[in-house]
N, C-alpha and C positions, 0 to 999 in steps of 0.2 A: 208385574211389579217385582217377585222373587227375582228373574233374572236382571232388573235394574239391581235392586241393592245389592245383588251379586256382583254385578259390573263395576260398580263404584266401589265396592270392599277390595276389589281384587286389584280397581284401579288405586288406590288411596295403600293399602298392603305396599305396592309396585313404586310409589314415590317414595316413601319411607326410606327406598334401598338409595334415595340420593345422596344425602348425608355423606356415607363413607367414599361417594365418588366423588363429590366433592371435597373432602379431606385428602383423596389419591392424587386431585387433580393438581392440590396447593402443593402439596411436599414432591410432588412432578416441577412445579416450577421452582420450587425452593430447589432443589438439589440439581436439577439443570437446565434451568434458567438460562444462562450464561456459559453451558456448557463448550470448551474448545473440542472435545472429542467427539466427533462424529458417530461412532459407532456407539459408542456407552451414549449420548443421546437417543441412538435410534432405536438401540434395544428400550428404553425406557420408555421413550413413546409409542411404541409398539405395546409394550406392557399396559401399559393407561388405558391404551385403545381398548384391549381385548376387555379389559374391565366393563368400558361403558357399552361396548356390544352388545349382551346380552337385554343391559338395561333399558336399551329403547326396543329392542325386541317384544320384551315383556309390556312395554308402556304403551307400544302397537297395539300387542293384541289382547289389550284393556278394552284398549279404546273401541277396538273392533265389536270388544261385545257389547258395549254399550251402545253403538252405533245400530247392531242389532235390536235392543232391549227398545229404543226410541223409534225403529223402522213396527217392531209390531206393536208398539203405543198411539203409535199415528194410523195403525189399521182399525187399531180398537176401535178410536175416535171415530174413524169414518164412517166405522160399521153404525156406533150407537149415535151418529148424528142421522145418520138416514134412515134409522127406525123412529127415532122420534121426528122425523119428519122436515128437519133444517136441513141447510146446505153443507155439503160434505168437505167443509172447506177444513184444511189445517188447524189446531187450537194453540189457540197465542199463547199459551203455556210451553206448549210440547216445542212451537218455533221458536220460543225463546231457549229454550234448554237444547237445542239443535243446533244455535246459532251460538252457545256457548261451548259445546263439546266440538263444532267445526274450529271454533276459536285455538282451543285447545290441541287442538291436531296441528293446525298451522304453527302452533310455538314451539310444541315437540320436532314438527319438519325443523326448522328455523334451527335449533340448537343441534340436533342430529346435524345438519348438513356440515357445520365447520368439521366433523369428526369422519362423516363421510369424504372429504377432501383428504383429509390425513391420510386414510383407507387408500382414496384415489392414488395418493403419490406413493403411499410405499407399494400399493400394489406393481404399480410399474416400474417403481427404481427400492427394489426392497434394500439393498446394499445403502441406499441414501448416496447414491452414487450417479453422474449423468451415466446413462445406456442408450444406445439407439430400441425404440419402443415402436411397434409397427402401429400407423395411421396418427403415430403423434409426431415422432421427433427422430432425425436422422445425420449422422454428423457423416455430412458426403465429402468424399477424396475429389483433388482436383483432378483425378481419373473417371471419374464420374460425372463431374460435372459438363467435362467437355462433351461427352457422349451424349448429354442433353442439352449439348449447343450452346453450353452455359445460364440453360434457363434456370431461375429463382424460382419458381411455382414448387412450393411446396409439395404436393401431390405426385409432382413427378419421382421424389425422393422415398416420402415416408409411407408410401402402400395406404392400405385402406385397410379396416377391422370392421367387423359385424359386431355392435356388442349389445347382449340378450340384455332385459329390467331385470333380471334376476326372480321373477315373480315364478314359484312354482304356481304348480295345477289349482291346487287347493285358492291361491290365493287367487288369481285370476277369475275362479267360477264363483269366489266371495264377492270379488269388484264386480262380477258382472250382474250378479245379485243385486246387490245394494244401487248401482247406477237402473237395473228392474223398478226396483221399486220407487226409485225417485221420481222415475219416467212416470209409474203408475198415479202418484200422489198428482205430480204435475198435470196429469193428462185429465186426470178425474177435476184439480180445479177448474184448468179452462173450460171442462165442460160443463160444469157450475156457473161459471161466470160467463161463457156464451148464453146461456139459459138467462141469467140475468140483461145482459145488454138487449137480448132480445124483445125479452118483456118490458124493457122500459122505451124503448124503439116503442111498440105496439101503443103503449099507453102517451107516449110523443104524438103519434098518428092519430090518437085515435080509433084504435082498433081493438082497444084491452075490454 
């Protein structure tokens, strides 16, 4: 219980900080909106960005411990249904608050992604300028082109890139945690509910 209300404090603390990014984001379009200069644009949008960085950062790893906070509420659960003798099945409570914090994850994704895109392009043309970019985009000479017979196959121009999630250590042995335990919840109902289809089979039969 402590570490929910922690969770939720620190998540509820963490949205608070929208407001002035939202204020950053209006006088970002009030001042260049409409902008002709390329560069006093791209500084600014670059600026905006670094702002809301942090912010979904923080709003991650909110959510992350709440994500935690609800993984050992659903262990409680399980423990104290199978002492008292019921089925260890999930409590409609805890899947309803599971099904709202997943909610929540999805609309944080959703609004991080347009800002992630920003990221995407200035990372590859930070000048706001076109570049040849390796496994994207390549502005081929008609010297080149002849040497590959004239073929358009993109692939034969712009190379190929390996590119990492970005997920340090920490966070990957988090993901693998958390996809643990979901395995665990799931594995433990089906085998509650094999127990059940079986027993009502037997009493079908005639054999309960």
């Amino acid at each position: 219980a402590g570490l929910g209300r922690d969770a939720v404090a620190h998540l509820q603390a963490q949205w608070e900080d929208l407001t002035p990014l939202i204020e950053a984001h209006a006088g970002y379009q009030r001042e260049h909106g409409d902008d002709a200069d390329v560069d006093a644009h791209n500084l600014a949008q670059r600026a905006l960005h670094a702002n809301f960085t942090p912010f979904f950062a923080a709003i991650h790893a909110s959510l992350k411990q709440l994500d935690k906070a609800i993984r050992q509420l659903e262990k409680r659960a399980l423990v104290l249904a199978k002492a008292a003798g019921k089925r260890g099945s999930a409590d409609r409570r805890t899947k309803v608050l599971k099904d709202a914090v997943q909610a929540l994850h999805d609309e944080v994704k959703s609004a991080e992604s347009w800002f992630q895109h920003v990221q995407w392009l200035q990372d590859r043309f930070p000048q706001a300028k076109y570049e040849d970019v390796i496994g994207l985009c390549k502005l081929a000479s008609p010297t080149e082109l002849m040497e590959q017979d004239y073929s358009l196959n993109p692939g034969r121009y712009v190379g190929v890139v390996i590119e990492e999630d970005g997920k340090t250590e920490e966070d990957f042995i988090e993901d693998l945690c958390a996809a643990r335990a979901d395995l665990a919840t799931l594995s433990e109902a089906a085998h509650d509910l094999e127990a059940v289809i079986f027993a009502n089979l037997k009493e079908i039969v005639g054999e309960a």
